[in-house]
Structure formats: C-alpha cells, structure tokens
N, C-alpha and C positions, 0 to 999 in steps of 0.2 A: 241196414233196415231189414227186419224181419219181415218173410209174406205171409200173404192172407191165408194160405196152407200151414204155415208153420203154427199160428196162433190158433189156428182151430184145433190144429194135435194138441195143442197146449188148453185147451178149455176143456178137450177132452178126456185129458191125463189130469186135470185140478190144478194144473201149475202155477195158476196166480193167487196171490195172495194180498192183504192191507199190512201197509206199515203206518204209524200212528205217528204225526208228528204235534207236539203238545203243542195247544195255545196258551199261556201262561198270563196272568195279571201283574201287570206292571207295579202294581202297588203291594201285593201281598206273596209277589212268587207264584202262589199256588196255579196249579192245574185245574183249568175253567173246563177243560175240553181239546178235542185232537183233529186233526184231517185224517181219512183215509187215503192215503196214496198207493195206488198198487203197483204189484210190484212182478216180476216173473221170474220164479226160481225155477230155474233147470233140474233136472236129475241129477247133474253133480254141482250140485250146489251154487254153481254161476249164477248173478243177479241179472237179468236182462230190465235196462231204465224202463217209463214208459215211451221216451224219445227215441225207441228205439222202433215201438210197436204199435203206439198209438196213432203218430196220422196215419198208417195205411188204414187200422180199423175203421179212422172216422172215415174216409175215403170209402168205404163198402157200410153194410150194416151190421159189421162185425163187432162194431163200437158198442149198439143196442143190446147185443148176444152178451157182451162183456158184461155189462149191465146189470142182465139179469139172472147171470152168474153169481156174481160178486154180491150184489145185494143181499142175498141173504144171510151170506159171510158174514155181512154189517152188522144185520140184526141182530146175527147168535153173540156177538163179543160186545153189542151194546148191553144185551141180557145180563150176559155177566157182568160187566162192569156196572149197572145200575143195583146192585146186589152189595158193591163193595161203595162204591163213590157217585155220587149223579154228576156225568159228565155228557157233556155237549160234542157228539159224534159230528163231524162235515164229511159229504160224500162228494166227488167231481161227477156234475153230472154234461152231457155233450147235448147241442142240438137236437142232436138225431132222436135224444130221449124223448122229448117232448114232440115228435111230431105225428106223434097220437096220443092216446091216455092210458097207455098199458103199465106205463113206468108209473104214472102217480098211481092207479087203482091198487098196482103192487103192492107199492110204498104206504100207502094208507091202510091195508089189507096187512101188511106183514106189523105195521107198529099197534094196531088192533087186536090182532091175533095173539101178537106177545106182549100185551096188557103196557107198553114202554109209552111213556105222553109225548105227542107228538114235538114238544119244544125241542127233545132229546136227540133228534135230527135236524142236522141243518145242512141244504142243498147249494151245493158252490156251484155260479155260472163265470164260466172266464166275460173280462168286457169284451171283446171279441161278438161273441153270440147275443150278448144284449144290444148291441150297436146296431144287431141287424132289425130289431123292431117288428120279430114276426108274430102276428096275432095269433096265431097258432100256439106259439108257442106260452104266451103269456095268458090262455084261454085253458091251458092245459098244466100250469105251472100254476095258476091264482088256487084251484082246491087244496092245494098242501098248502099256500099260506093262510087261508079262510081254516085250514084243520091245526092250525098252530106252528107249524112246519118252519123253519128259519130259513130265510134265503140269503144268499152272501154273492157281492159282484168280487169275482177273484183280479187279481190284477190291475186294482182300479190305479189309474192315473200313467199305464204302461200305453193308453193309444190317446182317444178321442172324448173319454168320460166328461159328461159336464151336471150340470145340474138338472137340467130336461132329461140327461138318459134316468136318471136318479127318481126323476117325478116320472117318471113313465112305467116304474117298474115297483111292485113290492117288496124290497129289500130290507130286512132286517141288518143287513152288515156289511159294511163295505172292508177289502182287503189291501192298503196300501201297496204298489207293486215295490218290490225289494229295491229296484232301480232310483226308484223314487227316493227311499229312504237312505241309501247310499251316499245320494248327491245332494241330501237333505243340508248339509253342512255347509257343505263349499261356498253358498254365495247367499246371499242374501232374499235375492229371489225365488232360489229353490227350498229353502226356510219358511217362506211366505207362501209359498202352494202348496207344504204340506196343513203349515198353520191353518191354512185355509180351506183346507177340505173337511179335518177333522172337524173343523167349528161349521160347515156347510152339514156334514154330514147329520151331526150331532143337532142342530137344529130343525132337521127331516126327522129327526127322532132315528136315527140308524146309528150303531153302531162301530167302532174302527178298529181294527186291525192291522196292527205293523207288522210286515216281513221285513228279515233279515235283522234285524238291531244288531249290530256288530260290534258297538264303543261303550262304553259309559257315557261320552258327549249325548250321544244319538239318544240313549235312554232316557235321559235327564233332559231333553229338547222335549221328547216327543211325552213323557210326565207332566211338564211346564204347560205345553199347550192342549194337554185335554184326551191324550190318547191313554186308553187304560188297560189293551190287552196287544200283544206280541206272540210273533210267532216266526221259525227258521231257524239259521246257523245264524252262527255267531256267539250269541249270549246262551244261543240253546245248541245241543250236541247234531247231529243228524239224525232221522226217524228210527224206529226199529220195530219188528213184529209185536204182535201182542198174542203170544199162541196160548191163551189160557188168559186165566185172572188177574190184578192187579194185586201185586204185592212190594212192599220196602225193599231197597233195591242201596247195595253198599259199593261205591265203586274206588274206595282204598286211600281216599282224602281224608273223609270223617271219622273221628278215632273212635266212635259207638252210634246207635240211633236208639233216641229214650223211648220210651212207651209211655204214653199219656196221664194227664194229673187226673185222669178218669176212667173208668171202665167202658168199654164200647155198650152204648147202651143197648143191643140187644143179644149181648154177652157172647162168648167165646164159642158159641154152637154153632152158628149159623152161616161163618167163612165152611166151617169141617162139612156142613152138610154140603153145601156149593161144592167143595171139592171131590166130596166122595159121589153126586152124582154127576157132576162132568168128569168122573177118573181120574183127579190130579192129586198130591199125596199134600199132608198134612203140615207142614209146620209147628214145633211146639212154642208157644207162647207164653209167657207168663203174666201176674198179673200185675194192676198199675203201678207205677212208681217204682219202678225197678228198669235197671238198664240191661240193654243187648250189646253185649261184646260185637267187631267185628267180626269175627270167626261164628258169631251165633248168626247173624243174619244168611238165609240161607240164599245160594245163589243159580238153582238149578230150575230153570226155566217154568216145571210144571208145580212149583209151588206153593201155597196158600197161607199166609200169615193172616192169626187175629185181628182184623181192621182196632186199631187205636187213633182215634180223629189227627193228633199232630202226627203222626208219623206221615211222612211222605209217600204220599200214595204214586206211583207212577206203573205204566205200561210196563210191560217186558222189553229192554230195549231201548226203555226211552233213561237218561242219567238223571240224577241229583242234580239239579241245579242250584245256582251260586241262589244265595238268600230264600232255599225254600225252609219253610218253618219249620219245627221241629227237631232238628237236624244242626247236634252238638258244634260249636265250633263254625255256624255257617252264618254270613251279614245278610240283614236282608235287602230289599233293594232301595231302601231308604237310606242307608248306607253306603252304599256301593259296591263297586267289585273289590272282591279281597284282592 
C-alpha cells in the first residue's frame, strides 16, 4: 500500500492518469460510452492499481485533491472525443466529493465552460456510499442530476441494494456487480435476482449495466431478460489510455477495415483541424467505398483518421471487439461469438 507522501509526489509530478473502459450495446456492439479509471504511471513506466493507493486517499482528503486533479483531465478528452463520436464519459466519484459543493460547482463550471451537454457525463457512486443515506451528500449530488448529469449506483447487488435505496436516490443507471453476474448461471435463483433487478430497475425508469459478461450463455441470458448495455473483461479486452483522439484501431484478426457507403458528412477537414490544434499527426484517408489494407490502418498512438460512421470507432487502447460493425469478416452479437 502506497503512503499519503508518496501520492502527493505523484499529483505533483502528473503521474495519474484515465484509462477508458468501453461500455458496449448488447444488441449492436457499438460503443455507447466508457468509465474513467485511473490509473498511476510511475517514471518507468510501472502501472501502480488504484487498490493499491486509493483507500489510504479516501482515509485522508487526498481522495478530494485527486478529484480535482483528474477532473479536468476528463473534460479535455471528453472534448475531444465529442469532436469524433458522442460518447458517454463515467467518472468514480468518493463520499468525500460530495461533502460540500466544490466538486459539483466544478463539474458544472468545467461542462459550461467547454460548451459539452451535461448528459455527456455520468457520475459512478459505489453502493457502499449510497447505503449510508447522507443528506449531505444527496443535497449536493441532486444539481448535476437537475443539470442533466447521469448518475450510476456502481456495484449494485455486491452488498445491501434493494428497492428503497433506488427510490431514495436519483439514478439514471444501475451497474450490475460482476459477482453477480458470474453466478448468474448456476442456479436458478441467482438467474431470478438478476432477472429481477433488471425488470425492477427498468421499471424506475433507470437503466442497467452488466459487468464482466464472460460466456456467450451470460450474453444471451442477460439479452432475453431485458439488459441492453455491458461492460468488463471477458467478452471485452481490459481498459487502456486514450492519450489523444479516437481513431480505427487493427489488431491483426481482420484481414482490412472498409470505409463507409458514405462520406463523413462534414467532410475530411475537420478530424485534420482537431489534430493539427491538439498536435497530433494526420492520417491519410481516402474516399468512400474503397477499402484500407491492414498495413494502411495506422497504428501509432497520436493519430487521426477521417471519421467514417461504420468504421469502428474506439479509444487508444481499447480492441475491436467480436460483432462490432463495420469490421470485414466480424459476427455481430446476434450471432455470436466466432
């Protein structure tokens, strides 16, 4: 366990960073949206988890400091990506955020400032912290959902979660805990409590979210009963950076990725401008209906391919996944796994 000296050298030197883990639609593949997880890269490149550094922060107000470090990190790479794809950012936010209102007037302040609509964030609470019922904390949490702001209870069904914590709280989305959906299978009754959350939930009007999908069983359980977006290992690779823009991403399965039965409609200028004022180098592109060799899809972290709607849009970092569209030679999930 890292101390509370260490991680201050470390905010000092910028050592953390977001890695993005895709949330994916069950029904169409595509990338709806990501979590922010951070992460802490040493100077020589060593990943430090946040299991490694996070409770001592929350244990001090180190956790807050992290906070409102990081946060703006968020903004700058939701900018950009709202530029290429409208995608639905989730940040972990702790207790401790909320027990004043400097985290929301930020947060409201920073998606204003950079013109981004508030849906485009959505604030993950572990159940843990919702359990505790503090007004405080729900008095200071209710303007980001009165401003549009998405809230997600992370880990549902990992403690105590029932349906009064659910009417107690504004949530736009609940997060099935991985555990959950692991043992979703085995019995009958663990079947019946996932069935039954999703159709609880789904009737609050909130939305669900599977961690971990690991089978094809699991996928086609959790389709049948009504759940429509995923997220984790398993069926998905593990997170990765997003140090720059989203660009088509070839990782040596798919023998080309095509370019659209269309032109991007506001034409091949306006990735190159993105990239030439964030500094990142250009990609050549051609125009529609013409394919890219793998050897043409470029693979070098900082850069910017033509947006073409079917092409697969993904983070830096993050794979191709099984049944995303556009993507020669790939089934979708209606299909199954190859």
């Amino acid at each position: 366990m890292k101390t509370a000296a260490e991680i201050l050298e470390a905010l000092r030197n910028d050592e953390f960073t977001f890695y993005y883990q895709p949330k994916i639609s069950l029904i169409t593949g595509k990338v709806i949206g990501a979590e922010a997880l951070i992460r802490w890269i040493r100077p020589d490149g060593s990943i430090i988890m946040p299991s490694e550094f996070i409770p001592v922060a929350e244990d001090s107000d180190l956790i807050a400091e992290i906070t409102r470090h990081m946060f703006p990190k968020l903004i700058q790479d939701m900018v950009v990506l709202r530029d290429v794809e409208e995608l639905t950012l989730a940040f972990n936010a702790s207790a401790r955020d909320f027990h004043d209102d400097q985290f929301t007037r930020m947060a409201l302040s920073a998606l204003e400032n950079s013109q981004l609509p508030p849906s485009s964030l959505q604030v993950e609470l572990t159940e843990t912290i919702t359990l505790q019922n503090d007004p405080l904390l729900k008095k200071h949490i209710l303007p980001l959902r009165e401003a549009g702001v998405g809230l997600a209870m992370d880990d549902f069904g990992k403690g105590y979660s029932s349906i009064d914590t659910l009417s107690q709280w504004p949530f736009s989305a609940i997060k099935l805990d991985q555990g959950l959906i692991s043992r979703m299978l085995q019995s009958e009754k663990n079947a019946t409590i996932v069935e039954s959350s999703i159709r609880m939930a789904h009737e609050l009007g909130i939305s669900v979210v599977a961690e971990g999908v690991e089978t094809n069983e699991q996928y086609h359980h959790l389709l049948a009963a009504g759940c429509r977006l995923h997220q984790g290992t398993g069926l998905l690779d593990q997170p990765g950076p997003a140090a720059g823009p989203v660009h088509p991403v070839h990782r040596g399965r798919y023998p080309l990725v095509r370019a659209a039965d269309r032109p991007h409609p506001h034409g091949h200028h306006r990735p190159r401008a993105m990239a030439q004022a964030t500094g990142h180098r250009t990609g050549q592109g051609r125009r529609h209906g013409e394919e890219f060799p793998a050897s043409a899809v470029p693979e070098h972290p900082a850069t910017v391919m033509p947006r073409m709607p079917s092409w697969p849009l993904v983070l830096r970092g993050w794979p191709i996944l099984r049944g995303t569209p556009g993507v020669s030679g790939c089934r979708s999930p209606a299909q199954g796994l190859p």
